[in-house]
C-alpha positions as CSV (number, residue, x, y, z in Angstrom):
1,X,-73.2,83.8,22.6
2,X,-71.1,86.4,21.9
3,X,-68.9,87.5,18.8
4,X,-65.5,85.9,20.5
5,X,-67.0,82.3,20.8
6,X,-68.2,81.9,17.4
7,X,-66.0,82.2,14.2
8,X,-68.4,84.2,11.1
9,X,-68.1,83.1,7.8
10,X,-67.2,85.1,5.0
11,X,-69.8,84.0,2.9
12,X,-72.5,84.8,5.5
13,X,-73.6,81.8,6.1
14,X,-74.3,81.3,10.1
15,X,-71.6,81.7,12.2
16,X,-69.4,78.4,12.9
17,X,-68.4,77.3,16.3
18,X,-64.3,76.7,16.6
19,X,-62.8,74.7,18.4
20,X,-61.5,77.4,20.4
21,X,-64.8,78.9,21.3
22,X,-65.4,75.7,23.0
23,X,-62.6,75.4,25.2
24,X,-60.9,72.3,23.2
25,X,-57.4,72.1,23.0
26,X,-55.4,69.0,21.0
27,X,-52.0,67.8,21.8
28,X,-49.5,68.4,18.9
29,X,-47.8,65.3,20.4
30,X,-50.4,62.6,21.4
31,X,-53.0,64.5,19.7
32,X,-54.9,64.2,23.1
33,X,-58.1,66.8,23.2
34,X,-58.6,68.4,26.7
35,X,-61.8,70.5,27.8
36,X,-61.2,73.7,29.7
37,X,-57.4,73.1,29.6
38,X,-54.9,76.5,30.2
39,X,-53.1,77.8,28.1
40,X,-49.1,76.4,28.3
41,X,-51.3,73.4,31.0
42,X,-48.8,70.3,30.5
43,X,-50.5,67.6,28.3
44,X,-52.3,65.0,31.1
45,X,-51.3,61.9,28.5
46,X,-47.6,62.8,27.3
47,X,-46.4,66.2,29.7
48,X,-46.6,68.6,25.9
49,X,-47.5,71.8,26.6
50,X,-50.5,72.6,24.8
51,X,-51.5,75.9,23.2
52,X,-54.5,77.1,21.2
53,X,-51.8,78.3,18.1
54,X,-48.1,77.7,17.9
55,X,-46.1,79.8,20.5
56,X,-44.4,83.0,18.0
57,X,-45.6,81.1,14.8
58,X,-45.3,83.9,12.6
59,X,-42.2,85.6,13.9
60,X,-40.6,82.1,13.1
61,X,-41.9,81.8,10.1
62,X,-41.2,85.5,8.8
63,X,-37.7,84.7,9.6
64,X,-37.7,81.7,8.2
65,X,-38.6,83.1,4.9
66,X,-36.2,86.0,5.0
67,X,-33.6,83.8,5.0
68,X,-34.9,81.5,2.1
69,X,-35.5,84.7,0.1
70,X,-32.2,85.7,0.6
71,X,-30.2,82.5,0.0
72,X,-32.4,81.8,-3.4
73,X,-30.6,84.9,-4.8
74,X,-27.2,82.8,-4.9
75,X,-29.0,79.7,-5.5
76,X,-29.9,80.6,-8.8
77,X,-26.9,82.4,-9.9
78,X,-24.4,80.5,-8.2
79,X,-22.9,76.9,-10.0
80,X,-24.6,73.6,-8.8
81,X,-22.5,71.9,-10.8
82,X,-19.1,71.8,-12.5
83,X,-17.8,69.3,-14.8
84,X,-14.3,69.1,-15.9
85,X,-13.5,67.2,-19.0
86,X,-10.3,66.6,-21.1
87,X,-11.3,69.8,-22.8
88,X,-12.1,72.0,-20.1
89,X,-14.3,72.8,-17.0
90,X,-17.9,73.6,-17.6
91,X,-19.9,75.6,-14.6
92,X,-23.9,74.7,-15.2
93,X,-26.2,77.1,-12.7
94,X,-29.9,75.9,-12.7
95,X,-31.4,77.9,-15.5
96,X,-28.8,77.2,-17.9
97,X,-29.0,73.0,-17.3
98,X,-32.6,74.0,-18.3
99,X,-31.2,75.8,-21.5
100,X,-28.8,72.7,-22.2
101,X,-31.6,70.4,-21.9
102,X,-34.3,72.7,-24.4
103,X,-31.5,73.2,-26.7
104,X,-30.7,69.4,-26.9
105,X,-34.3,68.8,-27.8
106,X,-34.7,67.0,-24.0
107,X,-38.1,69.1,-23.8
108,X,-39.5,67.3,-20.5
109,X,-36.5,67.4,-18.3
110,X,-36.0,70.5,-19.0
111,X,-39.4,71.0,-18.4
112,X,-39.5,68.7,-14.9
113,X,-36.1,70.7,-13.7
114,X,-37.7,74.2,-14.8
115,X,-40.7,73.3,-13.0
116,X,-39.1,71.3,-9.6
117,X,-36.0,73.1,-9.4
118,X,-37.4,76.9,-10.1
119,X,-41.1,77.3,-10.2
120,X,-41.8,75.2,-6.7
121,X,-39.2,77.0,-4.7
122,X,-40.6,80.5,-6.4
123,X,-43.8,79.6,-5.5
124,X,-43.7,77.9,-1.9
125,X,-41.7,81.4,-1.3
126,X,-45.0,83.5,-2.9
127,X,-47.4,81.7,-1.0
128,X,-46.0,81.4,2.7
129,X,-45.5,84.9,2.1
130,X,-49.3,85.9,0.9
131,X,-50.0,83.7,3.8
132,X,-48.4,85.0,6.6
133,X,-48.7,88.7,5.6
134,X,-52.6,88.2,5.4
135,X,-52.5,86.4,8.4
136,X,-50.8,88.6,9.9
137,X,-53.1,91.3,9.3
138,X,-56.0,88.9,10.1
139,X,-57.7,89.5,6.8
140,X,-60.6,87.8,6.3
141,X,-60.1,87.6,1.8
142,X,-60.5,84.2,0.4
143,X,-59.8,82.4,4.0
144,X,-60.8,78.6,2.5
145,X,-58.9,79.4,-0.6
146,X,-56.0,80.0,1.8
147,X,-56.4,77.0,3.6
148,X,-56.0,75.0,0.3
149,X,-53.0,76.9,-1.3
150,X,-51.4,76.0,2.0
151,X,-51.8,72.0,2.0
152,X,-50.7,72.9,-1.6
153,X,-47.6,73.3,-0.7
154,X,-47.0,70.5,2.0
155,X,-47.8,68.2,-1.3
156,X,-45.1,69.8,-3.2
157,X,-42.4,70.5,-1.3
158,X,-41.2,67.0,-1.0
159,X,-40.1,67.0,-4.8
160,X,-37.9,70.7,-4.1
161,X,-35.0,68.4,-3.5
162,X,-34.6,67.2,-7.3
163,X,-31.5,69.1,-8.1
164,X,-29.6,68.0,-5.3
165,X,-30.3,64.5,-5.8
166,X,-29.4,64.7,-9.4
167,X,-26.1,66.4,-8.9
168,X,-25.1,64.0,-6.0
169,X,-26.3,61.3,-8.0
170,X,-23.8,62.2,-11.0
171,X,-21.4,63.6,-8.8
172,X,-21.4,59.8,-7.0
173,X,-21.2,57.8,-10.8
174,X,-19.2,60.4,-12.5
175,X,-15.6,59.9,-11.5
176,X,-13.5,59.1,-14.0
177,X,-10.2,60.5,-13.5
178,X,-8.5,62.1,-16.8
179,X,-11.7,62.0,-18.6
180,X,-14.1,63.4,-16.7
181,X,-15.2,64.6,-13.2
182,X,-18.2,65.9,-12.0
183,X,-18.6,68.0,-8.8
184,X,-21.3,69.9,-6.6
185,X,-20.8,73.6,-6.5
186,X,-21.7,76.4,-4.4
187,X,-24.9,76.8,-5.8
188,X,-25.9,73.8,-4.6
189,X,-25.8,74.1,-0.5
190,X,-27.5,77.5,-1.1
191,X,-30.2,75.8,-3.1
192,X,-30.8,72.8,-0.6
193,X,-31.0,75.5,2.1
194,X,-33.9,77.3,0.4
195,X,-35.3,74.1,0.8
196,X,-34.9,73.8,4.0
197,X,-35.1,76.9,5.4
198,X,-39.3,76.7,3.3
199,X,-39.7,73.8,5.0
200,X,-38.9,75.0,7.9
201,X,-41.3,78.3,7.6
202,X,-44.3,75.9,6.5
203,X,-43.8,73.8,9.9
204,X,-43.6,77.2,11.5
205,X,-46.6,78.1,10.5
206,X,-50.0,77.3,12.2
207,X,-52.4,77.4,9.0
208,X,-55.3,78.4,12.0
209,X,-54.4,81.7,11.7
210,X,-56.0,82.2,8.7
211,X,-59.4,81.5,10.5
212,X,-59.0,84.3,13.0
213,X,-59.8,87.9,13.0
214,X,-57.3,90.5,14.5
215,X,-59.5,91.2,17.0
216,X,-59.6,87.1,18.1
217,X,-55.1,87.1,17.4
218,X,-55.1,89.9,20.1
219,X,-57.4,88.3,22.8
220,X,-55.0,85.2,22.1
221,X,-51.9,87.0,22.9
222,X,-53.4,88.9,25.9
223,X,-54.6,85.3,27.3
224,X,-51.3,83.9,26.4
225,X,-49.3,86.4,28.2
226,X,-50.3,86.4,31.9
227,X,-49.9,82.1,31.5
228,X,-46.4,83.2,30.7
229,X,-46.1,85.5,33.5
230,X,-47.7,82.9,36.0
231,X,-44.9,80.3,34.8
232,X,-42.3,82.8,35.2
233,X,-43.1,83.6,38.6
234,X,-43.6,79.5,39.8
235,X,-40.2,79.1,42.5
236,X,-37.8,76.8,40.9
């Protein structure tokens, strides 16, 4: 069998046979598995096109991310919240409601809104990154290590979204004209697109790339282009 059908280790064990290898593909629709089925061949159960890795995964992704980065610039230095009271207006970015809340001796929300509202974001952002880049490269360091760092962060990313459910929470309750009024600032849409646009970079990217080799990403791409040619030239 030879080194294209079977997928090596890294810890030397004996090779392990992919899916791939032997000609299965799965419906991302139906989930459906087809023997022998071409590449871009319409799904026989729901019409889905099926491929063997997400068409352009990680240029998606990549772009994706270089959005995210650049919006969690304003994000964190940008007001997600302003409060205007009889004696004045006060503009709260993320880091300084953390301050407020360590100051005032409300250790574990600060803690839960350093943690949700900072860290996560920083680190979903680190790790898709690592990811793709290696992936990219098809290195073969720490591959099941990789795998688990990314359903890491599908577990996490569902609690990104605590600031903006806090602040539209208060912003919601806290109307109380002449007294006090609470409202969402800027910071806030560039904050919820970080979390978006993460989201969006970790659905863009197929996590089976970390199992193959350059060598296997480039006999993918050279099998996936002349299935694009052959649709291309089909007569309308």
């Amino acid at each position: 069998m030879s080194a294209g059908e079977l997928q090596t280790r890294d810890d030397g064990e004996a090779p392990l046979a992919t899916a791939s290898a032997m000609g299965l593909l799965a419906c991302p629709h139906c989930d459906a598995v087809w023997r022998h089925a071409a590449e871009g061949e319409p799904c026989g159960r729901c019409g889905t096109h099926l491929h063997t890795r997400k068409p352009y995964s990680l240029s998606r992704t990549w772009a994706f991310l270089i959005a995210a980065c650049i919006m969690y610039i304003p994000a964190n230095l940008l007001p997600v919240m302003i409060t205007r009271t009889l004696f004045g207006a006060q503009y709260d970015t993320i880091l300084s409601g953390v301050i407020y809340f360590w100051v005032s001796g409300a250790y574990g929300l600060a803690a839960i809104i350093f943690i949700a509202s900072f860290l996560v974001p920083l680190f979903k952002l680190t790790v898709l990154i690592l990811l793709a880049l290696l992936a990219q490269r098809g290195s073969n360091w720490r591959r099941p290590e990789r795998a688990k760092l990314y359903h890491i962060i599908e577990i996490i990313g569902r609690w990104s979204m605590l600031d903006v459910f806090v602040v539209s929470l208060l912003t919601g309750l806290v109307q109380i004209q002449g007294f006090a009024v609470i409202n969402a600032g800027v910071g806030i849409a560039a904050f919820g697109s970080v979390v978006v646009l993460t989201m969006l970079a970790s659905l863009s990217f197929d996590p089976r790339l970390t199992w193959d080799s350059r060598q296997q990403q480039d006999a993918e791409r050279e099998r996936r282009e002349p299935a694009r040619d052959n649709r291309e030239q089909k007569p309308a």
